[in-house]
PAFINU-337787 format. One record per atom (N, C-alpha, C): residue number from 1; residue in one letter; atom name; x, y, z. Coordinates in Angstrom, 2 decimals. Each point is the difference from the previous one (the first is absolute). Layout:
  fikol  loro  numar        u        v        w
    NUM     A     CA        X        Y        Z
...
//
This chain:
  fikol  loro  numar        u        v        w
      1     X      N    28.11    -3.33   -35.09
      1     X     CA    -0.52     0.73     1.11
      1     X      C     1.02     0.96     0.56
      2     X      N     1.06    -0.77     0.56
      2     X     CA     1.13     1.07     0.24
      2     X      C     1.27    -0.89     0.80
      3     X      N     0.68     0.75     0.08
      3     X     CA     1.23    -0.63     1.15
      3     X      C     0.72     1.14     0.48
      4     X      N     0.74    -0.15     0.98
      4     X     CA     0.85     0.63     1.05
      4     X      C     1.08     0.08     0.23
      5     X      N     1.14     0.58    -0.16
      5     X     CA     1.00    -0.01     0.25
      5     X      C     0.49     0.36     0.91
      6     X      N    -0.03    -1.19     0.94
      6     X     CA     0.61     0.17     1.83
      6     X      C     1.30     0.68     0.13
      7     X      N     0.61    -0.58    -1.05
      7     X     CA     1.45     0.03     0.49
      7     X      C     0.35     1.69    -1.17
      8     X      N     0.49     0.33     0.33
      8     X     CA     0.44     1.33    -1.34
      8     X      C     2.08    -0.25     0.45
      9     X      N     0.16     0.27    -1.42
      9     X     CA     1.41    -0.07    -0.18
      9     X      C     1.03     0.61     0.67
     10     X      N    -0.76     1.41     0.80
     10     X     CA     0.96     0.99     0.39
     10     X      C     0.01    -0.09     1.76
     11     X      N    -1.14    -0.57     0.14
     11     X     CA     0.01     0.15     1.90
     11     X      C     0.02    -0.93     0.85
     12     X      N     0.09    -1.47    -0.49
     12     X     CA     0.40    -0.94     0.99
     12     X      C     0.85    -1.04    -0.41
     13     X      N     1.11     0.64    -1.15
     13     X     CA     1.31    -0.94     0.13
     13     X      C     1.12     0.03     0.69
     14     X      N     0.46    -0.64    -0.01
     14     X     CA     1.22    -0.42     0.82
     14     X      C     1.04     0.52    -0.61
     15     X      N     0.68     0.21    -0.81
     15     X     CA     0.87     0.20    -0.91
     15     X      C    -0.46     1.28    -1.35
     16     X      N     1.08     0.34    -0.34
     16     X     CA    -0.36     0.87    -1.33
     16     X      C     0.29    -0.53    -1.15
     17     X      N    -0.01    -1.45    -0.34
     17     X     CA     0.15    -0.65    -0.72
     17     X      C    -0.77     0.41    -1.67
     18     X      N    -0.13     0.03    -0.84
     18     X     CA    -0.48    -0.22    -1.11
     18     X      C    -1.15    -1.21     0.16
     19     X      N    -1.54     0.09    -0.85
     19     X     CA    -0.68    -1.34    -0.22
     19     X      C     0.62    -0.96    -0.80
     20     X      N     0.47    -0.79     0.48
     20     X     CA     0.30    -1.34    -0.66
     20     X      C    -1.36    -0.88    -0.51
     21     X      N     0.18    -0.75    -0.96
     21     X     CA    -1.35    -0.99     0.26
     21     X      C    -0.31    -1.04     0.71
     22     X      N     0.64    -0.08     1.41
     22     X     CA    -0.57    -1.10     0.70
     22     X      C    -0.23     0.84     1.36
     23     X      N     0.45     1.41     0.39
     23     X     CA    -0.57     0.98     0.63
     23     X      C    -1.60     0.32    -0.17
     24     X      N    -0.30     0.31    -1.38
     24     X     CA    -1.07     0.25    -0.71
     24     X      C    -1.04    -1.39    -0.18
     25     X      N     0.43    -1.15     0.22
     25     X     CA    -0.52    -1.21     0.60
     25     X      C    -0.94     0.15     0.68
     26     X      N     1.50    -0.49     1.21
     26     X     CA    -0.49     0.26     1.32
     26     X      C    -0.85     1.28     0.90
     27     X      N     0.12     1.03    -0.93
     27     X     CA    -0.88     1.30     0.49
     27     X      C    -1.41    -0.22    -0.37
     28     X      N    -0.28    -0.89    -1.42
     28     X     CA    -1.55    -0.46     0.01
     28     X      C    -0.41    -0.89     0.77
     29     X      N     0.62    -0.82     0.17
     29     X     CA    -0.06    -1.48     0.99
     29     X      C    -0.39     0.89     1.37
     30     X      N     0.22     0.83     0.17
     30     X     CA    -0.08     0.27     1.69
     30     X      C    -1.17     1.12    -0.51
     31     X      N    -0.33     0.89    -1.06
     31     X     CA    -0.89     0.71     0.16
     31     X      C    -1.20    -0.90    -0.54
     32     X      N    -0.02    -1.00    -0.15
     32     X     CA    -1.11    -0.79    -0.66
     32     X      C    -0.11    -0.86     1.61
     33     X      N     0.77    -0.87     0.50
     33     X     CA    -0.52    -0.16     1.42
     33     X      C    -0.68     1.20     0.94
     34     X      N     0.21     1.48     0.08
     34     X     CA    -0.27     1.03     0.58
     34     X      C    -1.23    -0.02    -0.77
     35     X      N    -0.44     0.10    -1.02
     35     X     CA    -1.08     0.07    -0.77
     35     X      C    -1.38    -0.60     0.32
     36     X      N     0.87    -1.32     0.32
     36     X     CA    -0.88    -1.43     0.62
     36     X      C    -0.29    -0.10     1.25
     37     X      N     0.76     0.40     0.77
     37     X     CA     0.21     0.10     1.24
     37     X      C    -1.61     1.03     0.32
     38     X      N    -0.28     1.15    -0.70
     38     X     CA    -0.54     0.79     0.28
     38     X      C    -1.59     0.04     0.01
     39     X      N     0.09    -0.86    -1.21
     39     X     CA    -0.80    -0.59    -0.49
     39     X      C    -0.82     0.86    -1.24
     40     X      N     1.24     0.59    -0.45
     40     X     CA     0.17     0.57    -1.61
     40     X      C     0.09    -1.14    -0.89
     41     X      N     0.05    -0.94    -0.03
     41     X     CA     0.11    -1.37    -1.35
     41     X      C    -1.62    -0.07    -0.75
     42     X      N     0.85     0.11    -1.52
     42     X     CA    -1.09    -0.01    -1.27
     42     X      C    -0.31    -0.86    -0.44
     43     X      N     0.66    -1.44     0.90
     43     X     CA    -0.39    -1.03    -0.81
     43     X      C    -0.84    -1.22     0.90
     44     X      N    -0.17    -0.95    -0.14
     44     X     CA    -0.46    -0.99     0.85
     44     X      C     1.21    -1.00     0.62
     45     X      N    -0.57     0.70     1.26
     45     X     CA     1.02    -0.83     1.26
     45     X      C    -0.76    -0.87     1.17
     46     X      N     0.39    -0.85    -0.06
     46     X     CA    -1.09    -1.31     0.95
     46     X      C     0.53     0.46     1.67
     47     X      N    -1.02    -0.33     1.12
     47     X     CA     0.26     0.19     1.06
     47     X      C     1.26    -0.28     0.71
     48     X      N     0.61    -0.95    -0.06
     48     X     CA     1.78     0.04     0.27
     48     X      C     0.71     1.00    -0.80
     49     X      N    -0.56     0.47    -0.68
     49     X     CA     0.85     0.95    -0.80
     49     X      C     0.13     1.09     0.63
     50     X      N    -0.92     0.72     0.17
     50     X     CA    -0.57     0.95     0.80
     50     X      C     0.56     0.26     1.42
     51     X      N    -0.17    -1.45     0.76
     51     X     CA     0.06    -0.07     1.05
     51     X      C     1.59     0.33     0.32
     52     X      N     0.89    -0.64    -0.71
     52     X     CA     1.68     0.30    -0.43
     52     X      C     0.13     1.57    -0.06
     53     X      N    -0.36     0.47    -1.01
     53     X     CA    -0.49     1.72    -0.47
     53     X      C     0.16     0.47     1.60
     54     X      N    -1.39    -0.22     0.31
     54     X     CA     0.02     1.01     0.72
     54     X      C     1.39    -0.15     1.80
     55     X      N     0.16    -1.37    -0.09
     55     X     CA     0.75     0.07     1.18
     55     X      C     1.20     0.15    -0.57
     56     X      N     1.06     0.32    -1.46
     56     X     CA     0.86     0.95    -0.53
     56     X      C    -0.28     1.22     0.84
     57     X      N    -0.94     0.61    -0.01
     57     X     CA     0.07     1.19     0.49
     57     X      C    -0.06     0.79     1.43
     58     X      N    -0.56    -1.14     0.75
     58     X     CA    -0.53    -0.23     1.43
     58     X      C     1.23    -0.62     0.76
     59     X      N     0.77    -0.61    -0.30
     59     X     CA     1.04    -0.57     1.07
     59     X      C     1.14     0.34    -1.11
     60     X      N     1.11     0.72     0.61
     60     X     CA     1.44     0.01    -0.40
     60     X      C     0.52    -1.64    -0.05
     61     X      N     0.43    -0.58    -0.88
     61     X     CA     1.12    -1.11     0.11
     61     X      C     1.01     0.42    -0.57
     62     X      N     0.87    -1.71    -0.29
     62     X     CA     1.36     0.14    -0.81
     62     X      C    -0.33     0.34    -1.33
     63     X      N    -1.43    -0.58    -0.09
     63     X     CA    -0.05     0.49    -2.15
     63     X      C    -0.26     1.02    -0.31
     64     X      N    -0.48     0.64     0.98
     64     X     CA    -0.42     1.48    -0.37
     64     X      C     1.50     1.18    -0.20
     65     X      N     0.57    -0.61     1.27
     65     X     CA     1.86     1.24    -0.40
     65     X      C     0.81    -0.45    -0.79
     66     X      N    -0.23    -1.63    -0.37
     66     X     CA     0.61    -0.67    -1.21
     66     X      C    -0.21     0.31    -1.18
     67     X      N    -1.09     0.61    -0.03
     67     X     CA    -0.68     0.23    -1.83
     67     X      C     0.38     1.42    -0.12
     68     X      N    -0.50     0.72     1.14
     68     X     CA     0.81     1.57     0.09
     68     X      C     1.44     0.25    -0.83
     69     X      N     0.55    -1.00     1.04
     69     X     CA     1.48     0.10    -0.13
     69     X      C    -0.01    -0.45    -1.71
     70     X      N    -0.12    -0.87    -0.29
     70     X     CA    -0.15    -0.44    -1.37
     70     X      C     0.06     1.08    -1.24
     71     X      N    -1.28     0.75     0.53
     71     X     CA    -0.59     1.60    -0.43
     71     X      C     0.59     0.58    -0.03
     72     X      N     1.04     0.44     0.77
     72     X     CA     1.13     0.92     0.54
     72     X      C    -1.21     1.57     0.78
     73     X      N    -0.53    -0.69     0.70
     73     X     CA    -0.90     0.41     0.88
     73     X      C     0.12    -0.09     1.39
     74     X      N     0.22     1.04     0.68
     74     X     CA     0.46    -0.04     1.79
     74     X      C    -1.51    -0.52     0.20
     75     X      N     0.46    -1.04     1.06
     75     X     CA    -1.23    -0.90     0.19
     75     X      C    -1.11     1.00     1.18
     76     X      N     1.39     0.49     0.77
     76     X     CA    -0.89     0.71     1.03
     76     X      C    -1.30     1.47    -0.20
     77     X      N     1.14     0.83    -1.09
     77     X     CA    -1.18     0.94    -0.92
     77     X      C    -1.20    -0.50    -0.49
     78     X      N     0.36    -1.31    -0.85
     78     X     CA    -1.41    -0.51    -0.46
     78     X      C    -0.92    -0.85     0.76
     79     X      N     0.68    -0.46     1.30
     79     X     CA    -1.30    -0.42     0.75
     79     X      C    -0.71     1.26     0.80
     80     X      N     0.70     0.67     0.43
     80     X     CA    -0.84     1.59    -0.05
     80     X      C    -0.54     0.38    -0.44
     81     X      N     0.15     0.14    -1.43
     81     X     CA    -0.94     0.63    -0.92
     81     X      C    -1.21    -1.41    -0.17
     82     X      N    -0.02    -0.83     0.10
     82     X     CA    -1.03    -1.08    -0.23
     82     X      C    -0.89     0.00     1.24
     83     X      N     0.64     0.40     1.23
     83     X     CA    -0.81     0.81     1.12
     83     X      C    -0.82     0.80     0.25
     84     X      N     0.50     0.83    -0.75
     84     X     CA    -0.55     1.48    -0.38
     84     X      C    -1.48    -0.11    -1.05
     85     X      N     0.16    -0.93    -0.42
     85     X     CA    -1.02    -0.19    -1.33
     85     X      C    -0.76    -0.96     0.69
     86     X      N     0.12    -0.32     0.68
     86     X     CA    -1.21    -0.61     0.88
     86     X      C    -0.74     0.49     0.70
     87     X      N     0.50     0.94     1.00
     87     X     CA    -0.63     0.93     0.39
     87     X      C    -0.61     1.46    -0.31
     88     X      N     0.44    -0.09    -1.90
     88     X     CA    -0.43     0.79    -0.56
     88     X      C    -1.10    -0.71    -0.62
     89     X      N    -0.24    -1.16    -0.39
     89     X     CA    -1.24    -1.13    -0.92
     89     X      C    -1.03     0.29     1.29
     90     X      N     0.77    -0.42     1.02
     90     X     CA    -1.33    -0.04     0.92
     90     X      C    -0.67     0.86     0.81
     91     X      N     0.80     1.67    -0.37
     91     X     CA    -1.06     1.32     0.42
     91     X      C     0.35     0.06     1.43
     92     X      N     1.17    -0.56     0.60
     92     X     CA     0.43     0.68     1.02
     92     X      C     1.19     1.74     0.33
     93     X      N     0.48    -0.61    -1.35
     93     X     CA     0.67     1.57     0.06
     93     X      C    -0.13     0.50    -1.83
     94     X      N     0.24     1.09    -0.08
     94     X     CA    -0.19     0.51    -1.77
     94     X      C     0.79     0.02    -0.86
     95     X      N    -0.30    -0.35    -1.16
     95     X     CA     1.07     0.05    -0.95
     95     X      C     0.20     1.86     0.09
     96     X      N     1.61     0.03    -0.27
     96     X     CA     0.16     1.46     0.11
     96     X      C     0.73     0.18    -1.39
     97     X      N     0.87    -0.48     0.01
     97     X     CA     1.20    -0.12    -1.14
     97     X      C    -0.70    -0.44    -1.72
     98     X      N     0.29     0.65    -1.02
     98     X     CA    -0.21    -0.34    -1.36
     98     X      C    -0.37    -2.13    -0.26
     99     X      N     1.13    -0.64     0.78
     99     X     CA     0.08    -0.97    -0.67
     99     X      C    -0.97    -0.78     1.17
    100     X      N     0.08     0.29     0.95
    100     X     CA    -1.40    -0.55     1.20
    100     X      C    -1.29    -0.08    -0.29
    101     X      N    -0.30     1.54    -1.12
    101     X     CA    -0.93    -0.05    -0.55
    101     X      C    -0.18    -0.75    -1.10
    102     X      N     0.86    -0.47    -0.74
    102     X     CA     0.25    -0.59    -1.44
    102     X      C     0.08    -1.72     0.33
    103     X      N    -0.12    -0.33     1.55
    103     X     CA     0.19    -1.10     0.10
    103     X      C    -1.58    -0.75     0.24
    104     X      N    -0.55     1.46     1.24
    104     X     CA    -0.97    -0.05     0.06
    104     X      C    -1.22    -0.07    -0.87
    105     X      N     0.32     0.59    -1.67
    105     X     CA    -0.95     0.17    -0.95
    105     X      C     0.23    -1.19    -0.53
    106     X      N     1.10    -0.94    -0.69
    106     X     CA    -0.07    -0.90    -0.47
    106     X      C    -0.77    -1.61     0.73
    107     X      N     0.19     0.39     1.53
    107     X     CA    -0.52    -0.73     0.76
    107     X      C    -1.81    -0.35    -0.05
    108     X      N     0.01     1.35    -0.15
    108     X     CA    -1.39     0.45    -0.14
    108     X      C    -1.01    -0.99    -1.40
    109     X      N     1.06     0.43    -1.00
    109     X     CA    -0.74     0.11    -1.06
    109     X      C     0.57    -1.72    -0.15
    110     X      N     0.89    -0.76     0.47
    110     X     CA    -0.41    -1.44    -0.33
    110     X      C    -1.17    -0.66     1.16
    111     X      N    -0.03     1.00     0.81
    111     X     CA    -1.34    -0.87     0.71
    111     X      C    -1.44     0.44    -0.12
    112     X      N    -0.23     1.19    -0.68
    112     X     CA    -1.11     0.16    -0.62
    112     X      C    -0.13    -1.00    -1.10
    113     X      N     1.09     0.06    -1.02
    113     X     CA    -0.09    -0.81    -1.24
    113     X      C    -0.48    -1.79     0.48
    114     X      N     0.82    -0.22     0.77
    114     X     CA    -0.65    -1.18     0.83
    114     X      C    -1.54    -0.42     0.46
    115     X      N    -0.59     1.25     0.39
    115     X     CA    -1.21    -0.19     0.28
    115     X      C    -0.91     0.02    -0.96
    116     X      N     0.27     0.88    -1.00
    116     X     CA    -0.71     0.31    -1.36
    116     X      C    -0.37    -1.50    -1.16
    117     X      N     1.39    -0.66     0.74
    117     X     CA     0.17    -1.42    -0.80
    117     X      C    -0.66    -0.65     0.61
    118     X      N     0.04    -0.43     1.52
    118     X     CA    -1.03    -1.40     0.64
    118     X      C    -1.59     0.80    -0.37
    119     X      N    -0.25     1.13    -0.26
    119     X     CA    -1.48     0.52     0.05
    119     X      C    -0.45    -0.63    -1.30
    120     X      N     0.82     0.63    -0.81
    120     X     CA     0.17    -0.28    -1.58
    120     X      C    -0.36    -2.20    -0.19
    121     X      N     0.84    -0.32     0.76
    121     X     CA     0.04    -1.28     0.13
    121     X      C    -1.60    -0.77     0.17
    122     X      N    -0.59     0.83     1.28
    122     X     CA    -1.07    -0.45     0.48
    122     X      C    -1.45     0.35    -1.16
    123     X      N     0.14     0.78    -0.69
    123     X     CA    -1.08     0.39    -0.76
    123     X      C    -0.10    -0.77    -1.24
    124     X      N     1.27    -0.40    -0.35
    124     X     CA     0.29    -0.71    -0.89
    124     X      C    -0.59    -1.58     0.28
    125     X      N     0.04    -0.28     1.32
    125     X     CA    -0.43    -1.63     0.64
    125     X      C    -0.92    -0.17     0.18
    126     X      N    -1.06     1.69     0.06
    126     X     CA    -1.41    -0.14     0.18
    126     X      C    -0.11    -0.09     1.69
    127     X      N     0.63     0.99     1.09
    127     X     CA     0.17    -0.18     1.14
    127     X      C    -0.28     1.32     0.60
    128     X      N    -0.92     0.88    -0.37
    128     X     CA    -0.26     1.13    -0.21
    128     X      C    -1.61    -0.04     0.92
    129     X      N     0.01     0.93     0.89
    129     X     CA    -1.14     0.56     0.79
    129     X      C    -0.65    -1.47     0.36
    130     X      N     1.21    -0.21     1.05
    130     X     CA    -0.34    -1.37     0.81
    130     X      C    -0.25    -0.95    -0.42
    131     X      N     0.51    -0.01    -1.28
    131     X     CA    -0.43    -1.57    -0.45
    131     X      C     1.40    -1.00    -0.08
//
C-alpha cells in the first residue's frame, strides 16, 4: 500500500554524522511507531496496540525523546513536526510543503485501501444490502 518517511536524513538530526546501522535502526523503529501512531499500519494490530500508537503521538514522554535521541533525531523538531501532521490529517490547517502533501497522500491511500478491504471483506461473508 505504501509507507512514509517521517523522519528524512537531512532535517532533523542532531549531528552530521554518517548512517551507521543502528542509526538506520532506530530511524525505522521511530518512523514505524509514527506510522502507527497515525494510524498508517498495514498490518493487523489489536486494540492495545492501537491504543499505545496512538498515545505515542498524543502525549510527549521519556520514550518518545529516547528513541529520537537513539535516531539521532532532535526530539523537539520531531515532536513538531508530528504536530503539524495532525493538524494537517485533521483539516485544520493545509498541507503546503511537497512532503505535507506526500504525507498526506500516503495517509490517504492506506485508509482508502482499508476501507476497500472491510467492504471487500463484507461481500465476501454475504453481509451485503443489510443482510
Amino acid at each position: 500500500m505504501g509507507s512514509y518517511n517521517f523522519i528524512s536524513n537531512n532535517r532533523m538530526s542532531q549531528s552530521e554524522g554518517g548512517q551507521s546501522p543502528e542509526r538506520r535502526l532506530w530511524r525505522a523503529v521511530l518512523n514505524q511507531a509514527l506510522e502507527d501512531g497515525f494510524g498508517m499500519y498495514t498490518t493487523f494490530m489489536c486494540d492495545y496496540e492501537k491504543h499505545d500508537a496512538a498515545f505515542f503521538i498524543n502525549v510527549r514522554t521519556a520514550s518518545f525523546d529516547k528513541l529520537c535521541e537513539r535516531a539521532d533525531v532532535d526530539p523537539d523538531r520531531a515532536w513538531k513536526a508530528v504536530q503539524r501532521f495532525k493538524l494537517i490529517k485533521t483539516g485544520i490547517i493545509k498541507a503546503k510543503t511537497k512532503r505535507d502533501l506526500a504525507a498526506l497522500a500516503v495517509f490517504n491511500r492506506i485508509k482508502s485501501g482499508r476501507s476497500r478491504m472491510r467492504s471487500s471483506r463484507r461481500v465476501a461473508h454475504g453481509y451485503v444490502n443489510g443482510r
